[in-house]
Rosetta silent file (secondary structure, phi, psi, omega in degrees, C-alpha in Angstrom):
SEQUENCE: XXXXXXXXXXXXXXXXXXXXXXXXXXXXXXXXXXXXXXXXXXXXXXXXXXXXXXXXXXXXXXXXXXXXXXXXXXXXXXXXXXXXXXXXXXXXXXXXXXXXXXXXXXXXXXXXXXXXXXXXXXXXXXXXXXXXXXXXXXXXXXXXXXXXXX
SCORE:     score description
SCORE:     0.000 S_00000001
   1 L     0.000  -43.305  178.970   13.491  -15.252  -18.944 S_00000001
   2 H   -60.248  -27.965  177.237   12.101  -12.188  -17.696 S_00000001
   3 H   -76.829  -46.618 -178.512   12.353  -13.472  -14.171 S_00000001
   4 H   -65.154  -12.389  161.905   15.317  -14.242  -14.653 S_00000001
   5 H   -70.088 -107.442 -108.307   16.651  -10.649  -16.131 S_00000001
   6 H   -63.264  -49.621 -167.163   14.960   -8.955  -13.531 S_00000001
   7 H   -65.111  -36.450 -177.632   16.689  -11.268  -10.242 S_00000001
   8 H   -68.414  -21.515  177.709   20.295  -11.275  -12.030 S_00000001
   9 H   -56.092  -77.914  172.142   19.594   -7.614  -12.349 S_00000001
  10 L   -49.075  144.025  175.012   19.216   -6.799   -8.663 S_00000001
  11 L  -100.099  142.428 -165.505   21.155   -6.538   -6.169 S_00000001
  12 H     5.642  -65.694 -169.875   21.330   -9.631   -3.730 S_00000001
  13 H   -66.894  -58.294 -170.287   19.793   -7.590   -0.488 S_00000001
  14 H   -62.030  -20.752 -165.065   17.245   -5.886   -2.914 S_00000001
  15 L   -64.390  -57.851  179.664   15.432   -9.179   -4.943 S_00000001
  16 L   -21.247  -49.695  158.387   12.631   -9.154   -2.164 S_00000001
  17 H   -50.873  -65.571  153.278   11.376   -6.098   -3.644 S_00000001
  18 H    -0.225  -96.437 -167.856   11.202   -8.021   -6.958 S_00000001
  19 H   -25.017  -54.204  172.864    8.727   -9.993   -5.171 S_00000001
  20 H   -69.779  -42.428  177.667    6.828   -7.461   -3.309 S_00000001
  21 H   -49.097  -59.965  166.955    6.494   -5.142   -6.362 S_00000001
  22 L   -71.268   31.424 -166.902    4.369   -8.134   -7.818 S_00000001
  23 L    29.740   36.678  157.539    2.268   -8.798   -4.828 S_00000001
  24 L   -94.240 -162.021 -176.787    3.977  -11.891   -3.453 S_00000001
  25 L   -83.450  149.428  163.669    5.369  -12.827   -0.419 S_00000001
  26 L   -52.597  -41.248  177.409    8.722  -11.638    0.416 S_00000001
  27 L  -107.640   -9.503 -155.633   10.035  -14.625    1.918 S_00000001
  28 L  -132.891  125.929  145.014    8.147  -17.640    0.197 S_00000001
  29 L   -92.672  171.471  145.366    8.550  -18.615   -3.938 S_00000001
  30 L   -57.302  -20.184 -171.903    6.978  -21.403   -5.555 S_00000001
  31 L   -82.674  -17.418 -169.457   10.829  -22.838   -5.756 S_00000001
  32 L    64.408   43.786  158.697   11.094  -22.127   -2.233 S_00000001
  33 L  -103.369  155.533  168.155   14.768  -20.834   -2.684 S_00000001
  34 L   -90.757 -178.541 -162.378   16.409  -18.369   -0.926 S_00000001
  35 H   -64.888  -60.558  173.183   17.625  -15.132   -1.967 S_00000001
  36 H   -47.175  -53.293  179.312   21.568  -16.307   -2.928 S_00000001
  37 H   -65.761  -38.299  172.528   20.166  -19.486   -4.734 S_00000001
  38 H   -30.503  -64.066  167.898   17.745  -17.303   -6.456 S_00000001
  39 H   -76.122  -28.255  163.646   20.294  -15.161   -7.826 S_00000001
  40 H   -50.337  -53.542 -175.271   22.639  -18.003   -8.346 S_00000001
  41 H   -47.342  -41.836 -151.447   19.573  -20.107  -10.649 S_00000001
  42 H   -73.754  -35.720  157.821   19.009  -16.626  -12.379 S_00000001
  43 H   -27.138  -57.164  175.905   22.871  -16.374  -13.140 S_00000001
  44 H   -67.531  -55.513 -175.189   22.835  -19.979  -14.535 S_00000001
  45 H   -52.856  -83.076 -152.686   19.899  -19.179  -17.032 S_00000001
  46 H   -59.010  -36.169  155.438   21.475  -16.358  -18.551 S_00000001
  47 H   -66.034    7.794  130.610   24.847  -17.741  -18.727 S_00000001
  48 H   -70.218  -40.127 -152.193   22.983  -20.801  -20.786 S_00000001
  49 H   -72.044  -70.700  168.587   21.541  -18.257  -22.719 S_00000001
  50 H   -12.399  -72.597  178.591   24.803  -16.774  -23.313 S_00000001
  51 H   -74.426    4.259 -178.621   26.283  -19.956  -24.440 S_00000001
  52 H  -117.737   -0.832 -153.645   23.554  -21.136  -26.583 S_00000001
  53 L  -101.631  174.669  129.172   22.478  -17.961  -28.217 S_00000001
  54 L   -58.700  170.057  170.699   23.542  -15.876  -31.198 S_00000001
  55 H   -81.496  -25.608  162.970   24.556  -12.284  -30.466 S_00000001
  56 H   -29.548  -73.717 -178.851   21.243  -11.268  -32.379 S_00000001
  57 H   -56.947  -55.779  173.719   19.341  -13.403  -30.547 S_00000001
  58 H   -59.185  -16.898  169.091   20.981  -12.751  -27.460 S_00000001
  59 H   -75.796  -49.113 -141.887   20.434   -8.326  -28.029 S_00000001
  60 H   -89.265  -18.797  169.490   16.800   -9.345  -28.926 S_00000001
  61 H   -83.379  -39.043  144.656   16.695  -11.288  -24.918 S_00000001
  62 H   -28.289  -60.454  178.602   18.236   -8.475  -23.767 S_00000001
  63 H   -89.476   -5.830  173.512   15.907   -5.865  -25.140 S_00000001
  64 H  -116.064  -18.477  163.008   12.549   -7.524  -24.585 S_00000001
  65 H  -129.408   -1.746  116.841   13.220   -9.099  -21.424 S_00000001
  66 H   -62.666   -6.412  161.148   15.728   -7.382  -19.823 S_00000001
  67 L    76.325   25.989 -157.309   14.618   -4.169  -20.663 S_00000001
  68 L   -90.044   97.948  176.627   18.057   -3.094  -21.524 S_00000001
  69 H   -51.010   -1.621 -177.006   17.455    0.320  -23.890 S_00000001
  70 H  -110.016  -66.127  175.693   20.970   -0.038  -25.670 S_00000001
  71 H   -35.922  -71.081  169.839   19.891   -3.430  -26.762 S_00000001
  72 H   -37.275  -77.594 -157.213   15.988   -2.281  -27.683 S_00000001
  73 H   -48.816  -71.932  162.763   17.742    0.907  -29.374 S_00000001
  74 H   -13.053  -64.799 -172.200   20.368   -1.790  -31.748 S_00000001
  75 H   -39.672  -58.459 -172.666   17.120   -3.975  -32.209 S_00000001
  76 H  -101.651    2.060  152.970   15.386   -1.633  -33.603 S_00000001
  77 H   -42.515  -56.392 -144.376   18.161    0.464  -35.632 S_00000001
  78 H   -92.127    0.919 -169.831   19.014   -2.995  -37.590 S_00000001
  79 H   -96.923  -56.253 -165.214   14.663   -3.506  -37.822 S_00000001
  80 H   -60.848  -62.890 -166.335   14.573    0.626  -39.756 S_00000001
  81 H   -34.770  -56.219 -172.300   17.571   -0.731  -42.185 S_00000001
  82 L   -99.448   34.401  162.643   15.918   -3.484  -43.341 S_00000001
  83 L   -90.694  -53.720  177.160   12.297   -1.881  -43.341 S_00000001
  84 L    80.295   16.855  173.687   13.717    1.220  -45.135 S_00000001
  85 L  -136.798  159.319  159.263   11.196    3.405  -43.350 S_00000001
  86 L    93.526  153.716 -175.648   10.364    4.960  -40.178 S_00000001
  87 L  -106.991 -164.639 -165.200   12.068    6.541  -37.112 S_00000001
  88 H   -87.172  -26.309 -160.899   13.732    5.408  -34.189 S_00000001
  89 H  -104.116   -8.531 -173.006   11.018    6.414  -32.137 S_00000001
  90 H  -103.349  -40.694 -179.244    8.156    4.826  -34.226 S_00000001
  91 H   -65.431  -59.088 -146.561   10.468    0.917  -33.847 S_00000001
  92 H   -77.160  -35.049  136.948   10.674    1.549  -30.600 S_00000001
  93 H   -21.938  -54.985 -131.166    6.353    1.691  -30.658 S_00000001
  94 H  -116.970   12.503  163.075    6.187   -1.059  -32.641 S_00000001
  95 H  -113.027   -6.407  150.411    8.652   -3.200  -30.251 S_00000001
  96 H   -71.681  -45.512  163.332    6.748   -2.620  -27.196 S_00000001
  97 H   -35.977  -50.938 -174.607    3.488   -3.408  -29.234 S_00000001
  98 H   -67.459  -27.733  169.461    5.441   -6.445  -30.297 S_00000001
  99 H   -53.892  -42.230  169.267    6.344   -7.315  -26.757 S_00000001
 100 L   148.150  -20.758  172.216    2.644   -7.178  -25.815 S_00000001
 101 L   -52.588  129.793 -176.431    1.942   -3.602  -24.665 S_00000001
 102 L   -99.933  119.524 -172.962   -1.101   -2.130  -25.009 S_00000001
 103 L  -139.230  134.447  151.547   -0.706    0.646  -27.372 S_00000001
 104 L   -25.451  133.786  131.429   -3.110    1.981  -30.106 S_00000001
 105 L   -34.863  -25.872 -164.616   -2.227    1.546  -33.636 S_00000001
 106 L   -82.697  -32.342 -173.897   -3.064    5.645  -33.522 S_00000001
 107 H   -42.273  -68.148 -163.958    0.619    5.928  -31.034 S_00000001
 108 H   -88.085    9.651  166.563    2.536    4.783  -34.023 S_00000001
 109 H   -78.943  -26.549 -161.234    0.296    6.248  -36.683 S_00000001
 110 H  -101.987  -49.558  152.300    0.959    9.985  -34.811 S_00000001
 111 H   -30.890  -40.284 -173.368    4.657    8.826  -35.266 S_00000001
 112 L  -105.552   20.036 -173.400    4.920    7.497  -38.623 S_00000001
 113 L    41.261   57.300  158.050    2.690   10.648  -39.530 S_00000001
 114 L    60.589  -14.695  158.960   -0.557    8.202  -40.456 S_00000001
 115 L  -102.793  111.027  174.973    0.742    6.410  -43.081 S_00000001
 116 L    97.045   69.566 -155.141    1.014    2.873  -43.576 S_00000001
 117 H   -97.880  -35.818 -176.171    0.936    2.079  -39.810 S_00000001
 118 H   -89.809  -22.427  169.979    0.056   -1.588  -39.973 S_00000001
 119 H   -36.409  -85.956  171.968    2.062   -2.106  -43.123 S_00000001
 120 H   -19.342  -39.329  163.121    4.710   -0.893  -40.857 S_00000001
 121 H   -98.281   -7.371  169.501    4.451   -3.246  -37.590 S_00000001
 122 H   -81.015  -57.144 -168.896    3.580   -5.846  -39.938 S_00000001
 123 H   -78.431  -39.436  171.048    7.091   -5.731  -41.485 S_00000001
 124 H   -75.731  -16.224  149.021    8.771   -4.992  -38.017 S_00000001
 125 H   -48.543  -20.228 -155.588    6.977   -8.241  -36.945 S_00000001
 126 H   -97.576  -33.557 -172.704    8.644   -9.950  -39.542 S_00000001
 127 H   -69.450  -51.619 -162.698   11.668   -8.608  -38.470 S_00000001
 128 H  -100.196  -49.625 -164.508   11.560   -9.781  -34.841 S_00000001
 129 L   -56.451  -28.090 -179.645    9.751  -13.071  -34.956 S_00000001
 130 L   -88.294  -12.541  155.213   12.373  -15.707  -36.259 S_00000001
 131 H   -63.912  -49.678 -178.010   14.624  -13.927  -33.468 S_00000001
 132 H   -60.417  -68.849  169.627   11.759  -14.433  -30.712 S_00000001
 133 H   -35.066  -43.001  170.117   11.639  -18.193  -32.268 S_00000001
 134 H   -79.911  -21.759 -178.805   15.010  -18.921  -32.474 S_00000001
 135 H   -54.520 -100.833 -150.501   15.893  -17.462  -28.679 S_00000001
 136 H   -21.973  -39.326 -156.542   12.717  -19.607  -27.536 S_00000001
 137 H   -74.488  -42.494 -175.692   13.541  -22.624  -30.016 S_00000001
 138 H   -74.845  -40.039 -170.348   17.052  -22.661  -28.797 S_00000001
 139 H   -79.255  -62.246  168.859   16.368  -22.002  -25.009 S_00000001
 140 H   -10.179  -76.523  179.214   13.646  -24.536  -24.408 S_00000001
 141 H   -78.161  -15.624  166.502   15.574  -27.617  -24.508 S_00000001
 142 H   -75.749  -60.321  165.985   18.717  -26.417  -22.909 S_00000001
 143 H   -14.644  -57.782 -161.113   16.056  -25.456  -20.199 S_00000001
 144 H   -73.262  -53.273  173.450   13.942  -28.323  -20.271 S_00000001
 145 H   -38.723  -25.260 -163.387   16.909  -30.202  -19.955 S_00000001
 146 L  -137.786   54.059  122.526   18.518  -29.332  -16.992 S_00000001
 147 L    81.654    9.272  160.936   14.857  -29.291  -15.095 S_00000001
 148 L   -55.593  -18.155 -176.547   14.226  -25.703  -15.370 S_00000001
 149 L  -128.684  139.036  135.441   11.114  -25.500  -17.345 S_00000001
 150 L   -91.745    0.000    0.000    8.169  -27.866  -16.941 S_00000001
């Protein structure tokens, strides 16, 4: 999914950079497509995703693997309601953390002013995982299906 943000993202003439920016070749994938089928394939994921998702679930692909801050920013608005704690700026810690970035427990502790910091990403975990499960749960087999996944 993330590849697939990041190529629909770009524009046409520009995906090579994509490429280079990760230290591959410029001219050579493993699919061995060119730049217009690329962006065409990447087009076709996200328009499944589109038609298979919720709009939750579809904000929550948006914000962790498109990297789209108006998404992330939603995400983690509707994660403080039903936490009932915490700032906007403390979610948004504890949804890169969830993404996989490595950040210190002390980042959001110096945020949430030191108390109850794993309490705190433990309940915004709670919050995001049956979205990251249902995207995945949902995407998989539309994927798999149409030869996209192995």
């Amino acid at each position: 999914m993330a590849w697939a943000c990041a190529v629909a993202s770009a524009e046409v003439l520009d995906i090579s950079s994509i490429y280079r920016h990760r230290g591959g070749a410029t001219h050579s994938t493993p699919t061995d497509l060119d730049v217009w089928e690329r962006h065409a394939q990447a087009g076709a994921i996200l328009g499944m995703a589109e038609r298979t998702l919720s709009e939750s679930e579809l904000t929550y692909l948006a914000a962790r693997w498109g990297r789209v801050p108006r998404a992330r920013a939603a995400l983690c608005r509707s994660a403080l309601k039903n936490i009932g704690r915490g700032t906007q700026k403390a979610a948004e810690t504890a949804f890169k953390r969830h993404c996989g970035a490595r950040l210190g427990l002390h980042v959001l502790a110096m945020q949430l002013a030191g108390s109850g910091t794993a309490a705190f990403q433990t309940r915004f975990n709670r919050q995001m995982d049956p979205l990251y499960r249902g995207v995945i749960g949902k995407l998989e087999p539309v994927l798999l299906g149409h030869g996209l996944m192995v």
